[in-house]
C-alpha positions in Angstrom: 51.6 67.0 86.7 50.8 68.9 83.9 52.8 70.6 80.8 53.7 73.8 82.6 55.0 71.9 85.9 56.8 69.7 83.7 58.7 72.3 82.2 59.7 73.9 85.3 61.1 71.2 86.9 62.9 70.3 83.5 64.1 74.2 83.9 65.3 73.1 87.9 66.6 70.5 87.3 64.7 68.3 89.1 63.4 65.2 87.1 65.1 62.1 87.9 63.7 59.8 85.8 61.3 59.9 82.6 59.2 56.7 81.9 57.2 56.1 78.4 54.9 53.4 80.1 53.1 51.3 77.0 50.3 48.6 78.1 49.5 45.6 75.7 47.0 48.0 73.4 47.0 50.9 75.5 48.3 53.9 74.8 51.3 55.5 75.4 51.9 57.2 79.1 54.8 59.1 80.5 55.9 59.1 83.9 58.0 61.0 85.9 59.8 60.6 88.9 60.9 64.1 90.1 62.9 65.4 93.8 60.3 67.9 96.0 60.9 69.2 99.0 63.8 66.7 99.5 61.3 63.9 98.5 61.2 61.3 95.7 58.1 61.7 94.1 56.0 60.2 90.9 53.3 61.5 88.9 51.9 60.8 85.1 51.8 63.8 83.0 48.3 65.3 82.6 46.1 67.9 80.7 45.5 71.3 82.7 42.1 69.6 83.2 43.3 66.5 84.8 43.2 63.5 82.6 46.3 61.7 81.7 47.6 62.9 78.6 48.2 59.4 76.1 50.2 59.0 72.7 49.5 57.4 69.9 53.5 57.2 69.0 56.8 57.6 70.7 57.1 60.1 68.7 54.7 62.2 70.1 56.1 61.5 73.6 59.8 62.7 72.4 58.1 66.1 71.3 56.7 67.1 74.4 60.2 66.0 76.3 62.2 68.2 73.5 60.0 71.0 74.3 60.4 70.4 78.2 64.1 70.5 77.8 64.5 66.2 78.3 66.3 64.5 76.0 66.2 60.8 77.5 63.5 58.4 78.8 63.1 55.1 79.7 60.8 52.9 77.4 58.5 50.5 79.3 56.5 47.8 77.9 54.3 46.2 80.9 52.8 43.0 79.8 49.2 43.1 80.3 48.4 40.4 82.5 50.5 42.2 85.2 48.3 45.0 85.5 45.4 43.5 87.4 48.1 42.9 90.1 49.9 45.8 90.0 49.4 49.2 92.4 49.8 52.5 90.9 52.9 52.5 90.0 54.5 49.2 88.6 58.2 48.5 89.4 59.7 47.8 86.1 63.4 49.0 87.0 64.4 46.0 85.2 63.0 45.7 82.6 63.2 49.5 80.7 65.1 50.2 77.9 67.0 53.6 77.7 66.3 55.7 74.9 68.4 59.1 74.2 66.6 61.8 72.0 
């Protein structure tokens, strides 16, 4: 998903869920979890070009939310030595903390 879709969707209404995924060192992701076509979907936010966008900062994450329209997220912090085991998409329901922005 990139900037534009995120933004529309933020427009619709249709983002469930907002995810600031942070690895051990890594940097800073954001995932969404968004309706389509009466279907629960996931995707990482990208460039135009196709490569996951990364942040340095939470900062920079709450910026491109503001502009989107989103004003609360879910910070994640996977531990890394449950990444070589993990699909995709890590189920971390548990474990987020809510953040409001």
């Amino acid at each position: 998903m990139n900037l534009q879709e995120l933004k529309d969707l933020a427009q619709h209404q249709q983002i469930s869920h907002v995810n600031f995924v942070e690895s051990g060192c890594s940097p800073l992701v954001i995932e969404l979890s968004y309706e389509e076509q009466d279907h629960s979907k996931k995707a990482l936010l990208k460039s135009d070009q196709g490569a996951v966008l990364s942040f340095k900062n939470i900062a920079q994450a709450y910026d491109v939310c503001r502009k989107a329209g989103i004003h609360s997220a879910h910070l994640v912090q996977v531990i890394p030595h449950d990444e070589a085991c993990a699909g995709e998409f890590v189920s971390y329901d548990q474990q987020s903390i809510p953040l409001k922005f």
